[in-house]
C-alpha positions as CSV (number, residue, x, y, z in Angstrom):
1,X,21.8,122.0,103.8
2,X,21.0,118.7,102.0
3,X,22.6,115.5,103.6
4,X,23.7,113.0,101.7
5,X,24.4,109.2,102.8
6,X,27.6,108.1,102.1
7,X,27.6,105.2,99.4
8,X,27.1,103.0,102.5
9,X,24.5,104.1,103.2
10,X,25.8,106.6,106.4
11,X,24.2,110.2,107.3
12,X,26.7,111.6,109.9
13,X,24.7,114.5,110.2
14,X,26.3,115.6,113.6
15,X,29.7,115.9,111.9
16,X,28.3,117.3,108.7
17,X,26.5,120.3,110.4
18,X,29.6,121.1,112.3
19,X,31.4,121.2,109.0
20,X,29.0,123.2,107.7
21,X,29.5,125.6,110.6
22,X,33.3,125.8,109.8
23,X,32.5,126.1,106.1
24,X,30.1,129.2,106.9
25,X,32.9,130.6,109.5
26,X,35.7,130.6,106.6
27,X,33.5,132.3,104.2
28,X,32.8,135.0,107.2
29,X,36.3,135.0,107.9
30,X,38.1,135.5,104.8
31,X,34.9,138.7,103.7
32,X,36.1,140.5,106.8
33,X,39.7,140.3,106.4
34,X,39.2,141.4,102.5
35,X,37.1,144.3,103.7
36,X,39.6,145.2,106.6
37,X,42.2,145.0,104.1
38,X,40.4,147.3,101.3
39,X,39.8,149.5,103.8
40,X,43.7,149.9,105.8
41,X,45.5,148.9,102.8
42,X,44.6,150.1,99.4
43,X,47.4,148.5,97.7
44,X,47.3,145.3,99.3
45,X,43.5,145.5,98.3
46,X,44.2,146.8,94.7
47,X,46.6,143.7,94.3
48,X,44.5,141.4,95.7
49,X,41.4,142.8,93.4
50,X,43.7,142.5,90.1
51,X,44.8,138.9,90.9
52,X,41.2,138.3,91.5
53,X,39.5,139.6,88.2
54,X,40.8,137.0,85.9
55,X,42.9,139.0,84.0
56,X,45.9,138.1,86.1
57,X,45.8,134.7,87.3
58,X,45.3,132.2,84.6
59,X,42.6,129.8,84.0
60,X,42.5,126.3,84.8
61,X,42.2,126.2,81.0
62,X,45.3,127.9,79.9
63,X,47.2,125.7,82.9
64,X,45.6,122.7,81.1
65,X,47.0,123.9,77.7
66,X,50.1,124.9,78.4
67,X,50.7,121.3,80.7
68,X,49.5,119.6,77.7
69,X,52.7,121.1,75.2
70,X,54.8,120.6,77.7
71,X,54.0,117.0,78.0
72,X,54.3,116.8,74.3
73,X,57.4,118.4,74.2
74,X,58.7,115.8,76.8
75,X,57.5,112.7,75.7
76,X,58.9,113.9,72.2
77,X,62.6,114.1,73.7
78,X,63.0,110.9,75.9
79,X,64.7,108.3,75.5
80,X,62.8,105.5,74.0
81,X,62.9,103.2,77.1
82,X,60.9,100.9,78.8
83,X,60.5,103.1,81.9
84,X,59.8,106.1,79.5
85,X,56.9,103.8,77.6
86,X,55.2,102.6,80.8
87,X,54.8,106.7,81.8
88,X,53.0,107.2,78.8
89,X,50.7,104.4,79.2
90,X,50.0,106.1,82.5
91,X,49.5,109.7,81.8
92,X,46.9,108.2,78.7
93,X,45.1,106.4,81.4
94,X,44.9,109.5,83.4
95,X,43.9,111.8,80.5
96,X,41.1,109.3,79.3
97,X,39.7,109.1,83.1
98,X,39.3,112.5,83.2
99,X,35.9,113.0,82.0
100,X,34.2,110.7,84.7
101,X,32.2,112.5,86.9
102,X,33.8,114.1,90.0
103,X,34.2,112.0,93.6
104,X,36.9,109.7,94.6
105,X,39.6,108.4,92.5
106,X,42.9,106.2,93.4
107,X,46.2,106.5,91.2
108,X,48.5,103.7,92.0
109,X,51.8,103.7,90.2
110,X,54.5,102.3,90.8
111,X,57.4,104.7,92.1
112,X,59.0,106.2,88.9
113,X,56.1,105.7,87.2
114,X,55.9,109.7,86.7
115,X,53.0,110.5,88.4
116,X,53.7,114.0,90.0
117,X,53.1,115.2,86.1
118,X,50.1,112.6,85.0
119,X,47.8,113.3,88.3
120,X,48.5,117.4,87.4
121,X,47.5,116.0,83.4
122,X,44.2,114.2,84.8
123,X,43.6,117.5,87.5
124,X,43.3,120.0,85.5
125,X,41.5,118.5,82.2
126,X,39.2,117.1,85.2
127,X,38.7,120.5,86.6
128,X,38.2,122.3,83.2
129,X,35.7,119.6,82.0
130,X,33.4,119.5,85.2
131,X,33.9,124.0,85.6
132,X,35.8,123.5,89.1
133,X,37.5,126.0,90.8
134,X,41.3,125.3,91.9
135,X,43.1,122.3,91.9
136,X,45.1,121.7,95.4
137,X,48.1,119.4,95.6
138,X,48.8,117.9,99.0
139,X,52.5,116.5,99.6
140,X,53.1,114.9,103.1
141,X,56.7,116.2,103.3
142,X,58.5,119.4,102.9
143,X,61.9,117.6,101.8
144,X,60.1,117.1,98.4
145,X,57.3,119.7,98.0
146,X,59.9,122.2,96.3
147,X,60.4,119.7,94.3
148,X,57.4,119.2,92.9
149,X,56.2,122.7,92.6
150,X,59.8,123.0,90.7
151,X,58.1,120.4,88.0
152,X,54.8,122.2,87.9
153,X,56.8,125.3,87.5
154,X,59.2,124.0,84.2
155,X,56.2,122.2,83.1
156,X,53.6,125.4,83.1
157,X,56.0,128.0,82.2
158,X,55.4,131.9,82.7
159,X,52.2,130.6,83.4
160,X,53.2,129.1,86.7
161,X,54.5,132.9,87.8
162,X,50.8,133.8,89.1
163,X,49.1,131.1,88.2
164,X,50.9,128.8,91.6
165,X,50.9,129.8,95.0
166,X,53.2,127.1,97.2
167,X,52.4,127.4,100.6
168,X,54.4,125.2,103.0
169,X,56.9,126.5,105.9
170,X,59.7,125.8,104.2
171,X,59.1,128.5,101.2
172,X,62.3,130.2,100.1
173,X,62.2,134.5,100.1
174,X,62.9,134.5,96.1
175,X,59.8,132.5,95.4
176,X,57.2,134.2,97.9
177,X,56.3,136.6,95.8
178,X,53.7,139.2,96.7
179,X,50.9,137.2,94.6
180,X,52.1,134.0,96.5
181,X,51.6,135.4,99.5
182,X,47.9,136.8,98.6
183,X,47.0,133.7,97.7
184,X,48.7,131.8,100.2
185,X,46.2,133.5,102.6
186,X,42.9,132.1,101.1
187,X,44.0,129.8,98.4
188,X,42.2,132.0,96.0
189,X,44.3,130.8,92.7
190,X,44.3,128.6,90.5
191,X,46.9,125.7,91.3
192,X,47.7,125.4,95.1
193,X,50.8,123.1,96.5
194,X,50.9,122.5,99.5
195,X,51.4,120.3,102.3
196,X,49.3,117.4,104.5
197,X,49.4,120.0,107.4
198,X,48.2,123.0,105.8
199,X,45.4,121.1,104.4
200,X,44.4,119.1,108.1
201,X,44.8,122.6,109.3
202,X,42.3,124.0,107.2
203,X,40.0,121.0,108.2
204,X,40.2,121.2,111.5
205,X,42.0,123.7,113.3
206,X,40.2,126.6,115.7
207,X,42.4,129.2,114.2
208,X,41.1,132.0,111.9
209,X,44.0,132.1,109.8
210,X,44.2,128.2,108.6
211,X,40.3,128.4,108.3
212,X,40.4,131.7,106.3
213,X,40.9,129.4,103.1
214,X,38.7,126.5,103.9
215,X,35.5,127.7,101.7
216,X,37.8,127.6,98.9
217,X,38.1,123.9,99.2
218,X,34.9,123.6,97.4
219,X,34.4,122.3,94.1
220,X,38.0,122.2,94.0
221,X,40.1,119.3,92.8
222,X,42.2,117.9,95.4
223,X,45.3,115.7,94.6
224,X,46.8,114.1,98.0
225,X,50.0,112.5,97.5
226,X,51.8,109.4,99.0
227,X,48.1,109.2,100.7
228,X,49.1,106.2,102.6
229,X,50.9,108.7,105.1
230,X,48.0,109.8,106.5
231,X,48.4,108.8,110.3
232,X,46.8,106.3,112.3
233,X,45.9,108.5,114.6
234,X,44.1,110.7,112.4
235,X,42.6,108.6,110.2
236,X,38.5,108.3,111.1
237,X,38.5,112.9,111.1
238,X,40.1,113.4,108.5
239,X,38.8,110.5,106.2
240,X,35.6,111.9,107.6
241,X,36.3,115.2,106.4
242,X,37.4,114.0,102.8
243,X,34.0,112.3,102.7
244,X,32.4,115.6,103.6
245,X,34.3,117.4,100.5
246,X,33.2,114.6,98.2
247,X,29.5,114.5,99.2
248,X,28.5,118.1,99.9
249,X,30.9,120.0,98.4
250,X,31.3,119.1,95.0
251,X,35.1,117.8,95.4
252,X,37.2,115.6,93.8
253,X,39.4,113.3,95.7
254,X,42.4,111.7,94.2
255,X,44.6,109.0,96.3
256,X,48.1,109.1,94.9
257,X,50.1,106.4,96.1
258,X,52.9,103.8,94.5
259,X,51.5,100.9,97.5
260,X,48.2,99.2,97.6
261,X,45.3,101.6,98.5
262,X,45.1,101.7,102.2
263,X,41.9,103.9,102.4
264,X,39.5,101.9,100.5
265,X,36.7,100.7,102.6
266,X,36.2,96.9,103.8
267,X,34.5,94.6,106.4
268,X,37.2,95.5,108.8
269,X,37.8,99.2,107.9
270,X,34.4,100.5,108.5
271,X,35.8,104.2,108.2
272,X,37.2,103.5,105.1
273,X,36.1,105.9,101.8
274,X,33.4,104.4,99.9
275,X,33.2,104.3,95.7
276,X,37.0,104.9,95.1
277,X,37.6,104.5,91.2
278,X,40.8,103.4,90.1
279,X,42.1,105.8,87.1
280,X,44.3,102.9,86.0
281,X,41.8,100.2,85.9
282,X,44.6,97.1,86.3
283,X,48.0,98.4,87.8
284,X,49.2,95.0,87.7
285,X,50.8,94.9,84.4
286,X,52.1,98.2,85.2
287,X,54.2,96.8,88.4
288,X,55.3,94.0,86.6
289,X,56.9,96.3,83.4
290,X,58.6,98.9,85.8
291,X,59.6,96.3,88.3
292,X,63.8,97.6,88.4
293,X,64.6,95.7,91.5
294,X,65.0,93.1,93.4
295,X,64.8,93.4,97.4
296,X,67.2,91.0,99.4
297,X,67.1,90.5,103.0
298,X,70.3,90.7,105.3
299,X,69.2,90.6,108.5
300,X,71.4,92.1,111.4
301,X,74.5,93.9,110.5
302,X,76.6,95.9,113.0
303,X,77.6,99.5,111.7
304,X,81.2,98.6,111.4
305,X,79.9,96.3,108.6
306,X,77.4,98.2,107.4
307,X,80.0,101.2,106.9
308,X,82.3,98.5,105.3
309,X,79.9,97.6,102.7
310,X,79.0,101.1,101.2
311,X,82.7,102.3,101.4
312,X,82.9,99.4,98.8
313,X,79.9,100.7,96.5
314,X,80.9,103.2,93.8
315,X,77.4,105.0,93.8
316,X,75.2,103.9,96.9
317,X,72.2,105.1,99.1
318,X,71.4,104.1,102.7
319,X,68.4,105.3,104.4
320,X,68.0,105.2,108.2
321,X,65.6,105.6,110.7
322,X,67.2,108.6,113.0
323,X,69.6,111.8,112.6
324,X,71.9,110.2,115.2
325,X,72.2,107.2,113.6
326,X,72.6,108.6,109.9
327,X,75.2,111.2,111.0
328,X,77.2,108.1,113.0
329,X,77.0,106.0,109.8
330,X,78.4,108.8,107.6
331,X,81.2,109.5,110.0
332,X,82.4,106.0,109.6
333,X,81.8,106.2,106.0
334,X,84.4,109.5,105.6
335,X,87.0,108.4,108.0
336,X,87.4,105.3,105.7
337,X,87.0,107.0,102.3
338,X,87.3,111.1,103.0
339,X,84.4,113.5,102.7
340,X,84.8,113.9,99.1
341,X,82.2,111.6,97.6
342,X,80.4,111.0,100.6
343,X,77.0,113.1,101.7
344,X,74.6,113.1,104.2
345,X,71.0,114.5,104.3
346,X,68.5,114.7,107.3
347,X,66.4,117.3,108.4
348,X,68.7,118.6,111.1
349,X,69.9,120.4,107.8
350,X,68.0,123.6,106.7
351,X,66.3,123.9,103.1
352,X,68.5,125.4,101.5
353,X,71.8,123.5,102.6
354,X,69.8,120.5,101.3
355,X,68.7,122.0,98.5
356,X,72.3,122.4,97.7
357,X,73.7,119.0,98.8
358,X,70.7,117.1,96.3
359,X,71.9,119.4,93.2
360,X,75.4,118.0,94.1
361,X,74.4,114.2,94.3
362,X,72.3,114.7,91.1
363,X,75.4,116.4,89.5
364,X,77.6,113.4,90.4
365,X,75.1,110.6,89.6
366,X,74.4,111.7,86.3
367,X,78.4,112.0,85.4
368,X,79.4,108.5,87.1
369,X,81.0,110.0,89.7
370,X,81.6,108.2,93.1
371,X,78.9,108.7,95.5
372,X,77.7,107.5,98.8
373,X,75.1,109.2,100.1
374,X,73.3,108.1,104.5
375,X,69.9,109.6,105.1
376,X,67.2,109.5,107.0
377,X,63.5,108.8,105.5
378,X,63.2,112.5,103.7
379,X,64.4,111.1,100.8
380,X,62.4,108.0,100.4
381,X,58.9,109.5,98.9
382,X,59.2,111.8,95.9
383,X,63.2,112.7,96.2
384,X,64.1,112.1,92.1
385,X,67.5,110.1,92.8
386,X,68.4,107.4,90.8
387,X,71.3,104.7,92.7
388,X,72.6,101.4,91.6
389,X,72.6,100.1,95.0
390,X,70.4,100.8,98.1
391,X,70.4,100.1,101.7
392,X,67.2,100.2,103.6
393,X,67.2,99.8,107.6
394,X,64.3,97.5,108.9
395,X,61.3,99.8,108.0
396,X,57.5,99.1,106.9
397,X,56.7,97.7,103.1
398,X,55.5,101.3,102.3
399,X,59.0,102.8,103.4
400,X,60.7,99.8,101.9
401,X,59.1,100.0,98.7
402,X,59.6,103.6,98.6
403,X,63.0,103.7,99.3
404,X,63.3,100.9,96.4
405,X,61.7,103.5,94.4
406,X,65.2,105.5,95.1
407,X,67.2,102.3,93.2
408,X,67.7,102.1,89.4
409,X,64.5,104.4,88.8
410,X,65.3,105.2,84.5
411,X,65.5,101.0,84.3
412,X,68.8,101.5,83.1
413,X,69.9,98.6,84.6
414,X,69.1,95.1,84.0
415,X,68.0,95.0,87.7
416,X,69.1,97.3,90.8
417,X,69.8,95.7,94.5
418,X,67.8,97.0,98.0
419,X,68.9,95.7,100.7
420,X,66.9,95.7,104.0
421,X,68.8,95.0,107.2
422,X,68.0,95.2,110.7
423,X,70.5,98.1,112.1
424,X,72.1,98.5,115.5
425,X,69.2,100.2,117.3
426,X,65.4,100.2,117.1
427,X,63.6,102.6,114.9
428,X,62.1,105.4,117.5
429,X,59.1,104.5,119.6
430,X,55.5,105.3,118.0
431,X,54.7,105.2,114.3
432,X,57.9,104.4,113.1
433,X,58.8,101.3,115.2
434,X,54.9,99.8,114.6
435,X,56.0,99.8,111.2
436,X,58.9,97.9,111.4
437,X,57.6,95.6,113.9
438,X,54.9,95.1,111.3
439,X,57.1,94.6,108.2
440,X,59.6,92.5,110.2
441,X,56.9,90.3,111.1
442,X,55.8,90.0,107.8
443,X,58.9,89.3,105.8
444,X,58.8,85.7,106.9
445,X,55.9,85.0,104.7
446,X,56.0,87.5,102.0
447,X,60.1,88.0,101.2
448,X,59.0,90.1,98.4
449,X,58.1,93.4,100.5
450,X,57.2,95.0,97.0
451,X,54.5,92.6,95.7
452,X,51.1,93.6,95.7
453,X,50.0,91.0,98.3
454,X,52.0,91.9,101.0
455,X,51.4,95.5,101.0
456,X,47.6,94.5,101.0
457,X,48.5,92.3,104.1
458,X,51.2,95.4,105.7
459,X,48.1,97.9,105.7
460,X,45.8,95.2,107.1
461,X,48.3,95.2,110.1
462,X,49.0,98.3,110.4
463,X,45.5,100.3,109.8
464,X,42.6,98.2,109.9
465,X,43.0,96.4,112.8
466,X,44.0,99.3,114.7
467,X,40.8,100.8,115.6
468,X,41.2,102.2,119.0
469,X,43.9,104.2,117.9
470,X,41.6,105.5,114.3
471,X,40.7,108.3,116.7
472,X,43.2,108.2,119.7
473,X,43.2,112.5,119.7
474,X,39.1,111.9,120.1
């Protein structure tokens, strides 16, 4: 084993060997399970062996092509709007990017800037053009990870039958098929979605079973989305671990996010990741063209109030911090207005009764119907909904801009309203309530939570001066 220095110069070799170790341990792993398998299940093995050969699964190269029509097919249909524009400048700038050799690369766009499809675009031609191996699609949440694998699957056709495996806990029966549950074991496929635990998981865990499919990590390209929700906590492993796949495993890294970059190193983020290249060289002009709303402050307001205000919104979203306090709010809400138009989503609610309430709020957005929809933070990253009006309890700049992602997302409006208030009760201890603390102290000097600046100065709260806790699991 070769060890190379990180850009900064670093050799880690301690940590490298031990990944090595873990690397050599999958590779172990996953050869004695096939073999156990061939030899107690001949079908299993037979199934396995076809998926395998290449003549089942499809290449990266027929993914590629059949994303590429698709995308034509799209851009040919759409409306000729602003919004609709700016996502082609986007998924050209991710096309042409493609070529550069693999290592570290950072998407920022803003939210509705359609890149769950352009990072897919500039993944696969990537892959193809440098003769990878898979291309893996982290998503922190499970809320939205059906979601996304239900745009891969539209967008890659028949193709997507064999040629996907999702792999999260929250997988329906009708789409764990046999050949996403073979691949699901080792990741041995072409496109993998997944999510942010899986992948630590792999990383990390003692487990056989999550570090069956680690070896087939490498040379892979690996797409982590909203990577600004990586915790605190966790941040010097697995940054350290992304590093690894980068330098000695012929990876490619890509940091989707619609904030700043968090990760990037500096003077006072020593474990940051070294020679990040942005795919969009300026995003500046690109948050300034798809800018759709304007953020207003509103300081404390008491539920009675709060409940008073959406009751008079024809179409509304307000996002909260707890279960408790979304299913109090929407009480309120119906006993004013009846249950009719009114909806609530947390995670109290299984997938597919959520599943079911979304395709009902889409339904009634997209016909003008009234509706007022409380939830908790599921729906803020990824969740396509498209609201006039949005309420946003006091909450970090990444949450706040996220949820302002939720609020007139097309641009059919001249401008949509997101209101941040400070509600009744604190968000919960930990995570959540630094967050607010550090956006609430914040808003004094940068009232525009959205604007580039003060998410560079948020993540400087928040992550870089927070070493002692970089680690805090040890």
């Amino acid at each position: 084993l070769r060890l190379k220095p990180t850009a900064a110069g670093r050799v880690d070799a301690p940590f490298q060997l031990a990944f090595f170790t873990r690397i050599l341990f999958s590779c172990l792993i996953d050869a004695d399970r096939t073999r156990t398998e061939e030899f107690c299940d001949h079908q299993a093995s037979a199934e396995r062996s076809q998926l395998g050969s290449g003549t089942c699964r499809p290449s990266l190269a027929a993914l590629k092509n059949e994303l590429d029509a698709s995308l034509r097919k799209k851009q040919t249909e759409a409306e000729p709007t602003e919004v609709n524009r700016q996502r082609a400048i986007i998924l050209n700038y991710c096309r042409e990017a493609a070529d550069l050799l693999p290592g570290f690369f950072s998407l920022n766009v803003p939210t509705g800037g359609g890149k769950t499809l352009s990072s897919l675009a500039f993944a696969l031609k990537h892959a193809v053009h440098h003769k990878l191996a898979r291309v893996v699609v982290a998503i922190p949440f499970t809320s939205i990870i059906e979601q996304t694998a239900d745009v891969y699957r539209a967008a890659l056709g028949p193709l997507a039958v064999v040629g996907l495996v999702e792999h999260h806990t929250n997988l329906q029966p009708a789409r764990d098929t046999r050949s996403n549950q073979l691949g699901s074991e080792n990741w041995d496929a072409p496109l993998i979605v997944t999510t942010n635990v899986q992948l630590l998981e792999s990383l990390f865990a003692y487990r056989t079973s999550p570090c069956r499919k680690l070896h087939n990590l490498a040379r892979s390209v690996i797409v982590l989305d909203e990577a600004q929700t990586i915790p605190v906590e966790l941040l010097r492993p697995a940054l350290a671990a992304l590093r690894e796949l980068v330098l000695n495993y012929g990876c490619s890294i890509v940091l989707c996010t619609a904030t700043q970059p968090a990760l990037e190193r500096r003077t006072d983020f020593d474990i940051g990741l070294d020679a990040v290249r942005p795919i969009i060289p300026d995003a500046s002009p690109l948050f300034r063209a798809l800018r759709r709303v304007e953020v207003c402050t509103l300081g404390k307001l008491p539920d009675s109030e709060l409940a008073l205000r959406l009751a008079k919104e024809k179409s509304v979203l307000c996002i909260v911090n707890t279960r408790k306090h979304a299913s109090r709010l929407y009480d309120q809400v119906t006993e004013m207005l009846g249950s009719d138009d009114c909806f609530q989503l947390s995670t109290w609610m299984c997938g597919a009764h959520r599943r079911a309430v979304l395709k009902i709020i889409r339904t009634r957005l997209a016909s003008k119907q009234p509706c007022r929809v409380v939830s908790t933070q599921l729906v803020e990253a990824g969740v396509d909904l498209d609201f006039p009006v949005v309420y946003r309890a006091e909450a970090g700049f990444d949450s706040i801009a996220q949820a302002a992602g939720r609020c007139n997302r097309e641009g059919l409006l001249a401008l949509g309203l997101t209101y941040v208030f400070e509600a009744e009760e604190k968000p919960p201890a930990g995570l959540l309530r630094a967050s607010a603390e550090a956006g609430k102290e914040l808003l004094t000097k940068y009232p525009d939570p959205l604007a580039p600046e003060a998410i560079e100065a948020y993540f400087r709260l928040l992550y870089w001066t927070q070493k002692n806790n970089w680690d805090k699991h040890k």
